[in-house]
C-alpha positions in Angstrom: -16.5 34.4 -14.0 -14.2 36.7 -13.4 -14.4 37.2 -9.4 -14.1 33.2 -9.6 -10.8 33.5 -11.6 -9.8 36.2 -9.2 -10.9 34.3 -5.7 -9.8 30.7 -7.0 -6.4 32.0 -7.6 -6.5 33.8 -4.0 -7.4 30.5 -2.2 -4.8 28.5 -4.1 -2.1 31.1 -3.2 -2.9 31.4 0.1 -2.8 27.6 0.4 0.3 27.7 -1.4 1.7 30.1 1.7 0.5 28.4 4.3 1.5 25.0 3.2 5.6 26.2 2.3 5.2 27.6 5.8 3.9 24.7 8.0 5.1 21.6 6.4 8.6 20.6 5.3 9.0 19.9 1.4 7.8 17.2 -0.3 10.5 14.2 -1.3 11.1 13.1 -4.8 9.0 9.7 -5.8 8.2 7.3 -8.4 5.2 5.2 -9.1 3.7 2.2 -11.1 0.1 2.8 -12.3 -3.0 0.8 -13.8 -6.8 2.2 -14.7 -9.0 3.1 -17.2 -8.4 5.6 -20.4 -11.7 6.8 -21.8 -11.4 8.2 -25.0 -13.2 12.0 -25.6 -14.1 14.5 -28.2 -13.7 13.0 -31.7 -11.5 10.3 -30.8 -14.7 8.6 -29.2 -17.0 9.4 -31.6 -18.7 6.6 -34.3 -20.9 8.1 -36.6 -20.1 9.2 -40.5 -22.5 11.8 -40.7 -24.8 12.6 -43.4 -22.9 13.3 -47.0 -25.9 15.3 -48.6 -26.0 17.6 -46.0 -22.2 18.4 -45.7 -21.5 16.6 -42.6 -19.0 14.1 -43.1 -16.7 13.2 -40.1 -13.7 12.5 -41.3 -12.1 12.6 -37.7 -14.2 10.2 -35.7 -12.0 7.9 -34.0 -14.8 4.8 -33.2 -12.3 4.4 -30.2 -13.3 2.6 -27.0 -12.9 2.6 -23.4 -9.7 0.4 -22.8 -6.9 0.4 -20.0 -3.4 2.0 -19.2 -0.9 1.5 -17.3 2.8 2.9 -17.0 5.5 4.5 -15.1 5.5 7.9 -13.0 7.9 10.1 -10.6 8.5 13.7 -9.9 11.8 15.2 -8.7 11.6 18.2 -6.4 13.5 21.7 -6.6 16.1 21.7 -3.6 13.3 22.8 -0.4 10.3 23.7 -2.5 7.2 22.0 -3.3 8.1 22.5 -6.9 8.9 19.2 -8.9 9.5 18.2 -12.6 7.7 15.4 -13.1 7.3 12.8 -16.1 5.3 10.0 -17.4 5.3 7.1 -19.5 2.0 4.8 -20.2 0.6 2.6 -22.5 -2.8 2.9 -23.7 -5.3 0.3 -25.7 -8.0 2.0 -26.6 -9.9 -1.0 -28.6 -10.9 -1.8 -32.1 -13.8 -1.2 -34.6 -17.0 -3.4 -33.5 -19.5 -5.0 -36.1 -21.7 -1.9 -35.8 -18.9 0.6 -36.6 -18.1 -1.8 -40.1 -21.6 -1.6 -40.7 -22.1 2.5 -40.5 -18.7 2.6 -42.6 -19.8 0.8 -45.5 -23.3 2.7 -45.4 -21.8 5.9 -45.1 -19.4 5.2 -48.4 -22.0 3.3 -50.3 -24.1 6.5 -49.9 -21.0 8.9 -50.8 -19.7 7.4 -53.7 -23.4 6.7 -54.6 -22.6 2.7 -55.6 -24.7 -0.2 -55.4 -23.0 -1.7 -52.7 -20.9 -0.6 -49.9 -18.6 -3.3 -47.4 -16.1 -2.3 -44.8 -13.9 -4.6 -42.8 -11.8 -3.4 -39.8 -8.8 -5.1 -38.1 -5.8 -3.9 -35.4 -6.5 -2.2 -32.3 -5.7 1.9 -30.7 -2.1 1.2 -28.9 0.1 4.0 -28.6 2.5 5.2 -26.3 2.4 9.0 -24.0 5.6 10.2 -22.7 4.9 13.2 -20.6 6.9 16.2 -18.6 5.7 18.9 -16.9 6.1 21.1 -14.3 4.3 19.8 -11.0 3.5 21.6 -7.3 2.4 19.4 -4.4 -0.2 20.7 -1.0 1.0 18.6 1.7 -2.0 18.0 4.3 -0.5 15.8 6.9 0.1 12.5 5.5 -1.8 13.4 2.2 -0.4 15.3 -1.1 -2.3 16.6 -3.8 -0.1 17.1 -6.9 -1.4 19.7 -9.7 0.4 18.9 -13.2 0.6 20.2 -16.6 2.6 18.4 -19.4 3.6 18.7 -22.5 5.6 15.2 -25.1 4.3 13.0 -27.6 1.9 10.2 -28.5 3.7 7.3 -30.4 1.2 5.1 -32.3 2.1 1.2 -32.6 -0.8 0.7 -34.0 -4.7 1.8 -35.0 -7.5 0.4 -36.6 -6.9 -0.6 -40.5 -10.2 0.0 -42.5 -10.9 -2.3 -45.6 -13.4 -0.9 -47.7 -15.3 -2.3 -51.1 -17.7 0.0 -53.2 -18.9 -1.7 -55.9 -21.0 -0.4 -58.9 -21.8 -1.9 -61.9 -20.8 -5.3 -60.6 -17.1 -3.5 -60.4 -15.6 -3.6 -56.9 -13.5 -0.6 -56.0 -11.5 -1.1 -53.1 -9.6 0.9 -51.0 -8.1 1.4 -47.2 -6.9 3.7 -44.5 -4.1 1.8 -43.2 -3.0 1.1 -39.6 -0.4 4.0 -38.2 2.6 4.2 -36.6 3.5 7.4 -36.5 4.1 9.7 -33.5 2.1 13.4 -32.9 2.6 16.1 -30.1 0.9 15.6 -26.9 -0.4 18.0 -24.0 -2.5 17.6 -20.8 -2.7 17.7 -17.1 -3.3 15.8 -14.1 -4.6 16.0 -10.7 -3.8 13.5 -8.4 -3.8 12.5 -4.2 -0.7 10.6 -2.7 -1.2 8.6 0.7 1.5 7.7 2.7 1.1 4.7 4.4 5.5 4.8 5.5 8.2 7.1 4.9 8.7 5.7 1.8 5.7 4.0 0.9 2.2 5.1 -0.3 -0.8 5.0 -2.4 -1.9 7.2 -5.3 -5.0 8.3 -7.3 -5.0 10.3 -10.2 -6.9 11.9 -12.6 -5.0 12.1 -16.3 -6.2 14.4 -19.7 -4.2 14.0 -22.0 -4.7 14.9 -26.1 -2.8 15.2 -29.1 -3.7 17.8 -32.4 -3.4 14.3 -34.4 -1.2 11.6 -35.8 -0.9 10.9 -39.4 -2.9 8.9 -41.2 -2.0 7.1 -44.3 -5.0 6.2 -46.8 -4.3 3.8 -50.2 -6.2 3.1 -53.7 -8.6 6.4 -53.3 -9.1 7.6 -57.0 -11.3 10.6 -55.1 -11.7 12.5 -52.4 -15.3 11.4 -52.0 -16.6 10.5 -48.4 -15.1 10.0 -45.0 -11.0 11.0 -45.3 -9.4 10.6 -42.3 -5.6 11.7 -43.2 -4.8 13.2 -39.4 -6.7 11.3 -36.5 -7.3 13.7 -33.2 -6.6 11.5 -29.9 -7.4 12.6 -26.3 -8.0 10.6 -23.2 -9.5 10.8 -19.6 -7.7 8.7 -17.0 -8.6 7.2 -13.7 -5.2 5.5 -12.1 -4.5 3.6 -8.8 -0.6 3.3 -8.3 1.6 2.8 -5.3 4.9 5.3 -5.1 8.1 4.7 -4.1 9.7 7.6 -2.1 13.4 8.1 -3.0 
């Protein structure tokens, strides 16, 4: 693994070399987007897990593939192929389906050990990313690949509100996690390849990661700690793009 570090980092610098020697710098751009954004890690998942044996999710998102779209750009360092680059997008990353209601109320009515468990769901994942990061560009002719990192936040407008009803006894007991708007740090990187159909003009692909630690979660009416407690919900998304860039 380590002769691969070693080696990978050779290749990439020797690129680097060649490519500040033989081509002129890259010019500053901006870009509208559109794709896909797949959630990952726990942020996709849509079990409960299994409360006798200890394995209670509390940070399973039930988030779903959705869409993004947004606004890009990168501004260059004076003759190098060095840019700061940003990025704003919106993301809609779904809602809670029949099924997921269904394994909710299962999963409580077996924690809390009641006679009856019901969950309803309503509101969708939207948030906001707002991105910089440093960003260096190989030019091959009339393509660019651009290597990113980037570091911002994740503002929330909304997320799934779940409505849940144990009832024991005949005695409903009911309680939610509400829908959030709050905002959480962000981090990723991207890996993208620029056309250029004009001077000014061109087509871009990307590829897009980008997670947050968590945003906070508000929860109301729990008398216990029993069962699924989401109070910080994990979010990270993979990113296929199509844009068109604007050379300025």
């Amino acid at each position: 693994m380590k002769k691969i570090i070693i080696l990978s980092f050779i290749f990439f610098a020797t690129i680097a070399a060649f490519n500040a020697k033989a081509q002129v710098a890259p010019g500053s751009y901006w870009s509208v987007f559109g794709g896909v954004s797949v959630p990952t890690g726990e942020f996709a998942k849509s079990g409960y897990g299994d409360f006798l044996e200890g394995t209670i999710d509390n940070k399973a998102g039930f988030a779903k593939t959705g869409y993004t779209f947004g606004l890009d750009g990168a501004w260059y360092i004076h003759k190098t192929n060095w840019a700061i680059a940003a990025t704003v997008s919106y993301q809609d990353q779904g809602q809670l389906s029949a099924n997921d209601a269904h394994t909710l109320a299962a999963g409580y009515q077996d924690a809390f050990g009641t006679d009856l468990g019901q969950a309803t769901s309503h509101g969708r994942y939207q948030n906001l990313n707002v991105l910089v990061g440093p960003q260096y560009t190989f030019l091959f002719n009339k393509f660019s690949v651009d290597l990113r990192a980037n570091v911002g936040i994740v503002k929330s407008f909304s997320t799934p509100e779940m409505d849940i009803v144990v009832t024991d006894g005949g005695i409903p007991h009911p309680f939610a996690q509400l829908s959030s708007t709050a905002s959480g740090f962000a981090y990723g990187g991207s890996a993208d390849l620029r056309y250029k159909l004009s001077k000014k003009f061109g087509i871009v692909l990307k590829e897009n990661y980008v997670a947050s630690p968590g945003i906070a979660i508000t929860n109301t009416d729990r008398v216990n700690n029993a069962g699924r407690l989401d109070t910080k919900q994990p979010i990270s998304e993979a990113q296929t793009t199509l844009g068109i860039n604007f050379g300025f």
